[in-house]
C-alpha positions as CSV (number, residue, x, y, z in Angstrom):
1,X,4.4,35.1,-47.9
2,X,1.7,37.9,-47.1
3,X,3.2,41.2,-46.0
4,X,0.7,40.4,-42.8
5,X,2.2,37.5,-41.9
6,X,5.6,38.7,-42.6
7,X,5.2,41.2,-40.3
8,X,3.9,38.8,-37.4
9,X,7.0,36.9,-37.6
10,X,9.3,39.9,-37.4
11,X,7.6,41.0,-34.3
12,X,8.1,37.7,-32.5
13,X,10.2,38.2,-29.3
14,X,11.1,34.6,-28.6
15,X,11.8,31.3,-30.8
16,X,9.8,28.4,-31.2
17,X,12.7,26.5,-31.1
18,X,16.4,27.0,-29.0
19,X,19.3,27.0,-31.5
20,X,23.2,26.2,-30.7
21,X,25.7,27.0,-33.2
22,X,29.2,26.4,-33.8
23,X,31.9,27.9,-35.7
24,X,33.3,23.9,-37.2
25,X,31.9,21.9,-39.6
26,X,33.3,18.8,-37.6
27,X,31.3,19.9,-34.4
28,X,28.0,19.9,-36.2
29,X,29.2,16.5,-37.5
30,X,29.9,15.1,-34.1
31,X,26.4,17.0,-32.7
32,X,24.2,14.9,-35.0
33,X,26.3,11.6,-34.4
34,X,27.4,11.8,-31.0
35,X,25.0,14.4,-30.0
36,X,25.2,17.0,-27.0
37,X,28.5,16.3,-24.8
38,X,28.9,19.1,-22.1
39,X,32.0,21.4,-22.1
40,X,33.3,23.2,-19.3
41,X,32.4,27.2,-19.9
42,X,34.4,29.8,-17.7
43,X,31.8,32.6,-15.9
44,X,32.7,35.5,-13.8
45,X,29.9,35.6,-11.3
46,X,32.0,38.1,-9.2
47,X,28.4,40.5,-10.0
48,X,27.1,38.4,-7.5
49,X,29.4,39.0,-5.1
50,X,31.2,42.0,-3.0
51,X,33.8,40.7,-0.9
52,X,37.4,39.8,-2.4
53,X,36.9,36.2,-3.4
54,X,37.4,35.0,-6.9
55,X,34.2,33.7,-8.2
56,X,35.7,32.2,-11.7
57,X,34.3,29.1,-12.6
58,X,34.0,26.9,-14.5
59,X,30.7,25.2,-15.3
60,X,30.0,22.0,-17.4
61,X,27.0,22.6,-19.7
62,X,25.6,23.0,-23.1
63,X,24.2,25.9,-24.6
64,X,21.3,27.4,-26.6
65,X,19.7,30.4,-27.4
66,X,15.8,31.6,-27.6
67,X,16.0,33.9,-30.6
68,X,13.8,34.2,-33.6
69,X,15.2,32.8,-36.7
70,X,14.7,37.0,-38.0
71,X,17.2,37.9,-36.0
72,X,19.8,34.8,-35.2
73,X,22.6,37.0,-37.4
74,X,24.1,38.5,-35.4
75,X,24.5,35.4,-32.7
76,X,26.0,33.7,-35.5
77,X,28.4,36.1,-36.3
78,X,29.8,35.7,-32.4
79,X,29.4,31.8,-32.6
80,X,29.8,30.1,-35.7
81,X,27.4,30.1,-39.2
82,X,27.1,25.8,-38.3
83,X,24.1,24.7,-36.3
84,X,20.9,22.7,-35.1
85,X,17.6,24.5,-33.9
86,X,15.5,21.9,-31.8
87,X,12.1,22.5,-30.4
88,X,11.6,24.0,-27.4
89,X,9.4,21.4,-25.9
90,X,12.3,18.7,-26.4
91,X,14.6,21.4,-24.3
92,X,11.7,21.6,-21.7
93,X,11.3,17.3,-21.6
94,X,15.1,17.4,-20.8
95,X,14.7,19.7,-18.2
96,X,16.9,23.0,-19.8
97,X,17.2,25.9,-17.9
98,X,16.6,29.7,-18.5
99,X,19.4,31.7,-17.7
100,X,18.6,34.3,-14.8
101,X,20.9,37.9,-15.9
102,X,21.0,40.5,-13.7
103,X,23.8,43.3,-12.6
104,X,25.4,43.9,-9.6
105,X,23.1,47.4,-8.1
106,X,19.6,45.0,-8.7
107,X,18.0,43.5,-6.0
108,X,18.0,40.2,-7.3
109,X,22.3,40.5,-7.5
110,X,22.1,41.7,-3.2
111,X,19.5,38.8,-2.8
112,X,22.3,36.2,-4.5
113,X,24.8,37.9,-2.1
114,X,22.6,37.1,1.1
115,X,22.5,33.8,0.3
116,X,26.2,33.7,-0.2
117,X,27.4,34.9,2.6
118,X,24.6,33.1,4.8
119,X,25.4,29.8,2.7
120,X,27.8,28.1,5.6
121,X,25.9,28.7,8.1
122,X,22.5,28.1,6.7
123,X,24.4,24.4,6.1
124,X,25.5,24.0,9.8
125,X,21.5,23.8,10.8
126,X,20.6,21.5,8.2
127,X,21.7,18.0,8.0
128,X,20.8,15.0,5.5
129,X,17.8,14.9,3.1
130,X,17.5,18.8,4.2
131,X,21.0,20.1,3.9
132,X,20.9,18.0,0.2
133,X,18.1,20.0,-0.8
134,X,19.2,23.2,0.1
135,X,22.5,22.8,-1.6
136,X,21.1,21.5,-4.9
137,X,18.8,25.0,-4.7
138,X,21.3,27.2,-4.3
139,X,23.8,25.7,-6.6
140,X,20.9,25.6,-9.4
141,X,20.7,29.3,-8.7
142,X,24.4,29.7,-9.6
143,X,24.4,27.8,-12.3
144,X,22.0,30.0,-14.1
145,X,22.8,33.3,-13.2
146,X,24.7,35.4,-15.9
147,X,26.1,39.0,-16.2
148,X,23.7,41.2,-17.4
149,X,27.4,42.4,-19.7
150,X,30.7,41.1,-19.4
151,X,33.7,39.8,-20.2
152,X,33.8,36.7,-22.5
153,X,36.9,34.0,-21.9
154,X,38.7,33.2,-25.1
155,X,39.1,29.5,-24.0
156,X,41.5,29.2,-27.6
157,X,44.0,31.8,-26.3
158,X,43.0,31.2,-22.6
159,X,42.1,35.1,-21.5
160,X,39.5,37.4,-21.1
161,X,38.4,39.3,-23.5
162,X,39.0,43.2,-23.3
163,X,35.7,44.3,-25.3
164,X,32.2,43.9,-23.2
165,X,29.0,41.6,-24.3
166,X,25.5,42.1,-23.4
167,X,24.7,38.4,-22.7
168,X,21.2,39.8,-22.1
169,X,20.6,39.3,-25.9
170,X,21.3,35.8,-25.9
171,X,18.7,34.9,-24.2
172,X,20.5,31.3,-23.1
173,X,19.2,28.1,-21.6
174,X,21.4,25.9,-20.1
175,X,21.6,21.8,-19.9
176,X,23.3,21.3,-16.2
177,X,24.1,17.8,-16.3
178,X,25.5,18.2,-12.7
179,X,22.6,19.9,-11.3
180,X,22.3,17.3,-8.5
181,X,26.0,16.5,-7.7
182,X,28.2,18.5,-5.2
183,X,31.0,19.4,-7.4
184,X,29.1,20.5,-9.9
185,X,31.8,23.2,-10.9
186,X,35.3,23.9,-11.3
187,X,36.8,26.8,-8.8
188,X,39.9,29.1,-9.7
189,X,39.9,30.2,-6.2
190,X,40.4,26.3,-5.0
191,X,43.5,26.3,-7.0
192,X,44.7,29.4,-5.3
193,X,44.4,31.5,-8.6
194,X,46.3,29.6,-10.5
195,X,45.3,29.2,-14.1
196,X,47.9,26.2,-15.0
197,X,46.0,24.3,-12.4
198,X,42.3,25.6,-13.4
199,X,43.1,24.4,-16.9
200,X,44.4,21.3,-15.9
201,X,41.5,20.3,-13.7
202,X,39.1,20.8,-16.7
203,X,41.4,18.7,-19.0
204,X,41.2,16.1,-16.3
205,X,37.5,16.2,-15.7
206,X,36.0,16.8,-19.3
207,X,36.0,13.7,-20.5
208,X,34.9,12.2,-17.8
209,X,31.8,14.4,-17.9
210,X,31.5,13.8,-21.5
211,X,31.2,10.0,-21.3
212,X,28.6,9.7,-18.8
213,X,26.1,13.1,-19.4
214,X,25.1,13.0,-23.4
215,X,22.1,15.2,-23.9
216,X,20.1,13.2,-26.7
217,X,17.4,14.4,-29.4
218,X,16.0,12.6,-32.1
219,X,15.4,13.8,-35.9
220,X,11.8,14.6,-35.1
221,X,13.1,17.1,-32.6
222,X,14.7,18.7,-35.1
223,X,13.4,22.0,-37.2
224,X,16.7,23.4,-38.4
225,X,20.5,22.2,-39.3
226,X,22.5,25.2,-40.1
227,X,25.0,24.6,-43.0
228,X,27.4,27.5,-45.1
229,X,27.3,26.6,-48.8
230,X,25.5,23.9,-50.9
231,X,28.3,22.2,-51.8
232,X,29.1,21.1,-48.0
233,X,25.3,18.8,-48.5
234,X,25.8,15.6,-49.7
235,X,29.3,15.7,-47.7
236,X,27.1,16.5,-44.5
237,X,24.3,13.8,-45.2
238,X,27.6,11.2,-46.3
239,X,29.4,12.1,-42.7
240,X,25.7,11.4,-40.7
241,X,24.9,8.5,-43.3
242,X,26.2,6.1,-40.5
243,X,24.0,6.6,-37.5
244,X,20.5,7.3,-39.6
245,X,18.5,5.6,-41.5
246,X,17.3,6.3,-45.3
247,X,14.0,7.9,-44.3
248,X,15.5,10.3,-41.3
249,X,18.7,11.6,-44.0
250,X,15.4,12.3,-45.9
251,X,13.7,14.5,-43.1
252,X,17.7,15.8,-42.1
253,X,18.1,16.7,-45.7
254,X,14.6,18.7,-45.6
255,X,15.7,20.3,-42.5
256,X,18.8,21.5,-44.3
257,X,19.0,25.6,-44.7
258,X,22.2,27.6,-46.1
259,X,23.4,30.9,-44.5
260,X,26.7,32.3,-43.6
261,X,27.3,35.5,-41.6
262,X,30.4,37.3,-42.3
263,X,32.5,39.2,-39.0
């Protein structure tokens, strides 16, 4: 490759193509055979908000990142060396979302806190077809606001995090499968603070989200699948063998690169 061109690429600021990895071998199994099931991911959107009310919820989505493949190292060093890149036009044709990230002294953050507070009563003027739409508009607007830095939830260990993250650098878009329903999250503060019952609300509900929202791709949408080492190949294309044909574990195999970033 011509130092030119080299360059070019290093200078890019955005993907072509929206990557999601995982730290399991088994998950990139079940992405490719079952593809995309949503998982409930707990946010602190408490930026967004002054008074004392807890704003930990917990949201059902799926997640991917807009970072050029130069520079995916470190991301994979936080989530996992396994993963699928897609193209960004398939995550635009199934309607992904760009995460919105700001901090809680911006303009946007005190706009988000208007509409908060102003949220009930904006609802008692509206009624029907109108109060649906304005709920589904402002709920979208929570749904994709992030923490400029923050606290990650360990969801193995169930805790926060002490050490901060820019999430800024992930650059995340988000499939909302719930983006028109009204319980479209999970609330801490509905059960009272309690984390038993938080938990126990997304054990009950997960499933259930699982079953009926599956976000789909086909190989063509493919550009990527992330593997460690070479041996793990003709294990991975043996595990997939069941859902694709003989031409597609052609193109998967093609698809195939070998990388793994060490904490």
């Amino acid at each position: 490759m011509s130092t030119k061109k080299q360059s070019k690429m290093n200078n890019k600021e955005s993907a072509d193509e929206l990557f999601h990895f995982t730290k399991e071998y088994r998950s990139i199994i079940s992405i490719m055979n079952n593809k995309f099931k949503p998982f409930f991911c707990i946010e602190d959107l408490s930026f967004m908000y002054k008074k004392d009310k807890n704003m930990t919820l917990a949201l059902p989505i799926v997640c991917f990142c807009d970072i050029p493949l130069e520079r995916i190292s470190i991301h994979k060093k936080k989530y996992g060396n396994y993963g699928i890149g897609l193209t960004k036009e398939w995550g635009m044709k199934n309607s992904l979302n760009i995460v919105n990230y700001s901090f809680p002294e911006s303009y946007k953050s005190s706009s988000y806190r208007i509409l908060i507070d102003s949220y009930d009563e904006f609802k008692t003027d509206l009624n029907g077809e109108n109060l649906d739409a304005f709920s589904n508009a402002f709920n979208i607007l929570l749904m994709t606001s992030k923490p400029y830095e923050g606290k990650i939830f360990d969801k193995m260990n169930k805790k926060w995090l002490d050490s901060k993250v820019r999430f800024y650098n992930e650059r995340e878009w988000r499939y909302l499968p719930l983006v028109d329903k009204l319980n479209w999250s999970i609330s801490l503060e509905e059960h009272k603070g309690k984390y038993c019952d938080f938990f126990d609300a997304i054990e009950k509900e997960q499933p259930k989200i699982q079953d009926e929202y599956t976000l789909k791709f086909t190989v063509d949408d493919i550009k990527y699948i992330f593997l460690t080492d070479n041996s793990e190949i003709e294990k991975f294309i043996k595990d997939i063998s069941g859902i694709y044909g003989v031409t597609e574990l052609q193109k998967i195999r093609n698809l195939i690169r070998i990388g793994k970033c060490t904490i």
